[in-house]
N, C-alpha and C positions, 0 to 999 in steps of 0.2 A: 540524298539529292536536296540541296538548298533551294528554297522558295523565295521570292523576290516579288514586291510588293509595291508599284507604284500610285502614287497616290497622284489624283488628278491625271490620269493617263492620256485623257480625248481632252484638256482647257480646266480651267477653275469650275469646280466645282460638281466634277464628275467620278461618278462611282471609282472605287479602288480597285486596282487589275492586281490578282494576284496567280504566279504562275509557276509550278516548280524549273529546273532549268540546271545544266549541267554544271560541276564544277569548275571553275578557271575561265567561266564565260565571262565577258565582261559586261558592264549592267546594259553597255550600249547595244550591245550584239542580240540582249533578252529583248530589250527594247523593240526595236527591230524586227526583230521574229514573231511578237505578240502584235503589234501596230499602235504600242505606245509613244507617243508623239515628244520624243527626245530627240533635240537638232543635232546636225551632224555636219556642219556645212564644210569641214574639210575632212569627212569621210573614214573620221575615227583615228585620222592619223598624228593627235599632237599639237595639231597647227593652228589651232583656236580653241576658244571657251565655249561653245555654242552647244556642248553638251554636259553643260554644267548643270548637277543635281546636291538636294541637300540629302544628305543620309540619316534619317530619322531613327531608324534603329539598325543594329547589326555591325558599325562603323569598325569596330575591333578586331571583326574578321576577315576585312579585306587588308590587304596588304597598305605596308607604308606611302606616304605620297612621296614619290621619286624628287627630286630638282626640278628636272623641267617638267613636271604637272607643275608644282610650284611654282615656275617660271610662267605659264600659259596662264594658270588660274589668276595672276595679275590681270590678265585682260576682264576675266569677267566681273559683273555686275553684283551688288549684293554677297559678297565671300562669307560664310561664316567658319565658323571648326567646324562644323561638318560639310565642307563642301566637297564634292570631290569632281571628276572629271569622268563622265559616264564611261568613256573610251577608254582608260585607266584601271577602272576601277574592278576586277576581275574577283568573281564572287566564289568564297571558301565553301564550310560544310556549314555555318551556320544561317539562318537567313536573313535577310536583308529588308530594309524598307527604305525607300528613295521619292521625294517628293520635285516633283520636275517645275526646274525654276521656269520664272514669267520669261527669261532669257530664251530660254533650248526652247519652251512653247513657240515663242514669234520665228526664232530659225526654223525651228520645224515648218510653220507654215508658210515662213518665206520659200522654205528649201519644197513646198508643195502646195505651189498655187492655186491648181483646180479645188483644194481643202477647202484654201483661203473661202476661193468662191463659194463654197457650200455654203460654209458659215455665214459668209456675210447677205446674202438668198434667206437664211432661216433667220435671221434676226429682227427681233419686234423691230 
């Protein structure tokens, strides 16, 4: 069972969530399940970048990036080689580490305003 590690899971600068998690899941779906805060604003289906992650380690074991991830990852923000498309990106036997762009953070909290509100309540 692959382990999946994302780093800044709750905003910059916050402990590392690490969780094991089935094979062929995809990173967004672990996401999701744990309450790591990776956007989704059209619901994992393809149709935007907003769950764009950098893959810090493990990049090997997930499958190729198809066309149209390629084609979508145009819309996002900051692309490197390792970006990939959290919804996409379905996790093998080895495990993984994915660092959640400043992008999929702001969707996530747009896509969860009452959040929004906490945060901005708690801040100096």
């Amino acid at each position: 069972m692959p382990k999946l590690t994302f780093k800044n899971p709750y905003g910059p600068g916050s402990a590392a969530l690490t969780v094991s998690c089935a094979r062929g899941a995809s990173i967004l779906d672990v996401a999701e399940e744990h309450g790591a805060r990776v956007g989704h604003a059209c619901g994992g289906n393809l149709a935007c970048s907003t769950c764009h992650v950098w893959v810090t380690a493990g990049l090997d074991s997930l499958p190729e990036v198809a066309d149209k991830e390629n084609d979508i990852m145009d819309k996002a923000f900051d692309v490197r080689a390792e970006s990939r498309l959290a919804c996409q990106a379905a996790l093998g036997e080895a495990d993984v580490e994915v660092e959640i762009t400043e992008e999929s953070l702001k969707a996530w909290l747009d896509e969860n305003p009452d959040e929004r509100k906490k945060l901005r309540s708690t801040a100096p």
